[in-house]
N, C-alpha and C positions, 0 to 999 in steps of 0.2 A: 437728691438721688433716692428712687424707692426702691424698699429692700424686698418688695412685695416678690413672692415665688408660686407659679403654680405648678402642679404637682399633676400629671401625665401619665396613669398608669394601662394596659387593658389587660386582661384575665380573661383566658381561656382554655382549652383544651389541644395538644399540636402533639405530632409525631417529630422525632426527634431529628435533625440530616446533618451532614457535613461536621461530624464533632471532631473538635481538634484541639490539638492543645498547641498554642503560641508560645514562640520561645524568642519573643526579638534580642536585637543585640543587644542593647539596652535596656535597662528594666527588669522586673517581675517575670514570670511564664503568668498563662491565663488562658480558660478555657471560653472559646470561641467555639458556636453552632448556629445550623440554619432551622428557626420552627416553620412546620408547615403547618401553623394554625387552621386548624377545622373553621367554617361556617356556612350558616344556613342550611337548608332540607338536603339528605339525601335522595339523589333521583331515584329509578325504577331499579337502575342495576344495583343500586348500592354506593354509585360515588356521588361524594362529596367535595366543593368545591374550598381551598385553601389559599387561605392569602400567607406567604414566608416572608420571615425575619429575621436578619441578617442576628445575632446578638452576642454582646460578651458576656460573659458570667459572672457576676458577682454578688457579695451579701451574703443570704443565708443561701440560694439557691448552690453555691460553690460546695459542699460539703455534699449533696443532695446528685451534682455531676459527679463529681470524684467518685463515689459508688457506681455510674453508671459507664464510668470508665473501659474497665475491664471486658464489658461487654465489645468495645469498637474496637480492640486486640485485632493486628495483621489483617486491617483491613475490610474486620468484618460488618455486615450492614443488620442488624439487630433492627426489629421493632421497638420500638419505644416511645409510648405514649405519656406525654405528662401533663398535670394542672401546672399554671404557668401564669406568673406573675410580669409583665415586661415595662420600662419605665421607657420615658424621653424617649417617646418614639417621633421619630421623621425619616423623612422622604429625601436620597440624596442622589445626585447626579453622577454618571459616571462613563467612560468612552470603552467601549467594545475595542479588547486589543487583536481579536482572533476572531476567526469564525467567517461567516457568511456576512454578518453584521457590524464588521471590524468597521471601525472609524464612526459608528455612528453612536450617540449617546443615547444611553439607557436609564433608569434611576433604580433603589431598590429599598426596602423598610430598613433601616436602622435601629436596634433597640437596646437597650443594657436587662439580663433575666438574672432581676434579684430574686425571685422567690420561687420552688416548685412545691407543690403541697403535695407531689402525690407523681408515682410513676409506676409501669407497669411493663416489662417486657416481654417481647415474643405474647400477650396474652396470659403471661401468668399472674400469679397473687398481684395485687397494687399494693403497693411500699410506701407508707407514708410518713411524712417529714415532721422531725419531736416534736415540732409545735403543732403541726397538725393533731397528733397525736394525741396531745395535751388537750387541743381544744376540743377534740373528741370525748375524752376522758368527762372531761370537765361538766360537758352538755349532757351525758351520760347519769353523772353525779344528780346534776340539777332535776334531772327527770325523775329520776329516783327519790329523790329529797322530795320531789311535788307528788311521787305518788305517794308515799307515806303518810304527808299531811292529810292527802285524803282521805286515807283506811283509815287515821287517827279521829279525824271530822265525822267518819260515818263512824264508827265506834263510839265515841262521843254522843252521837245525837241520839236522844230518846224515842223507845220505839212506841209505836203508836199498838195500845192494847187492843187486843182481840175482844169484837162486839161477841154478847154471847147468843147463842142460838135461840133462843125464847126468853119472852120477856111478857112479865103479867101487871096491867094496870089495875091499882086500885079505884072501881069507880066513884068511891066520894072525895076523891085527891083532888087540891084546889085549881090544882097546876094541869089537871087530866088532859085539856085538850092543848095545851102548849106539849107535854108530854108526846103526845099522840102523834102532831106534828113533827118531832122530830125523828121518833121512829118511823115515818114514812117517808124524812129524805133520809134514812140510814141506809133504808132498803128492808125496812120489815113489813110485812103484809098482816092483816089481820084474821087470825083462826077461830075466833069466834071467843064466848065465856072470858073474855078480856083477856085474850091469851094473843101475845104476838109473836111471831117465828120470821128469823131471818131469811129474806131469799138470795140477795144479791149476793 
């Protein structure tokens, strides 16, 4: 028997629909929502096309709903936008009880939203979730840390002396034209009476 498991996640971006909270007869309560996952380009107007997800809420995303609770009060339909973690997603069959479509089967995404990093309602401030937070912090930290080493690196590194403006060769110096040569890749030109002046 293999214990082998693989692991199902997608991550995206979705508006929030249908939030409720489950109260079966049995069991737990649990919050149940539909996302209307964003993807791909917006067209000309501005819309975007969405694929929904049926999902339950659980893990860390649970703490992250129950904030956003208060918003769906009597009925009300709030924007809300979230990053959104969702597992074990599949595809399930199901029969139209009502409707124009009644009796014929339909299917719909299934998923369980363990995680939200980040939500935003009606447009205002985005609220993000401790560990988001943390790993903000953190990344923050780390940036910080690397620029220091650098101001510490350039601090550290010796600065290179200021050639001086004139410079006079002795002509019976043994060395005079190795000399000579390298004040003319320094950038000095010669002034005449064995006098050199920088130009560059």
């Amino acid at each position: 028997m293999s214990d082998q498991y693989y692991d199902l996640t997608t991550t995206g971006v979705a508006y929030v629909n249908r939030f409720r909270k489950v109260k079966p007869e049995q069991g737990n309560p649990y919050y149940s929502v539909t996302l209307a996952a964003m993807r791909g380009k917006a067209n000309n107007e501005g819309h975007i096309q969405k694929t929904y997800i049926d999902c339950n809420v659980l893990g860390n995303a649970v703490e992250m709903i129950q904030q956003l609770e208060s918003f769906f009060k009597d009925g009300a339909e709030p924007k809300v936008m979230i990053k959104f973690v969702v597992g074990d997603l599949e595809q399930r069959a199901f029969v139209y009880k009502s409707g124009d479509r009644k009796g014929h089967t339909g299917s719909s995404l299934k998923g369980r939203l363990f995680d939200i990093k980040w939500y935003k309602v009606n447009g205002d401030t985005t609220v993000y979730s401790a560990a988001e937070t943390e790993r903000h912090q953190q990344a923050n930290d780390a940036d910080d840390h690397s620029e220091d080493e650098e101001k510490s690196e350039a601090e550290d590194k010796p600065s290179t002396p200021s050639l001086p403006q004139e410079v006079k060769l002795v002509s019976d110096d043994p060395y005079y034209e190795e000399r000579e040569n390298q004040l003319i890749e320094q950038g000095y030109a010669y002034q005449g009476a064995s006098m050199w002046r920088l130009t560059a």
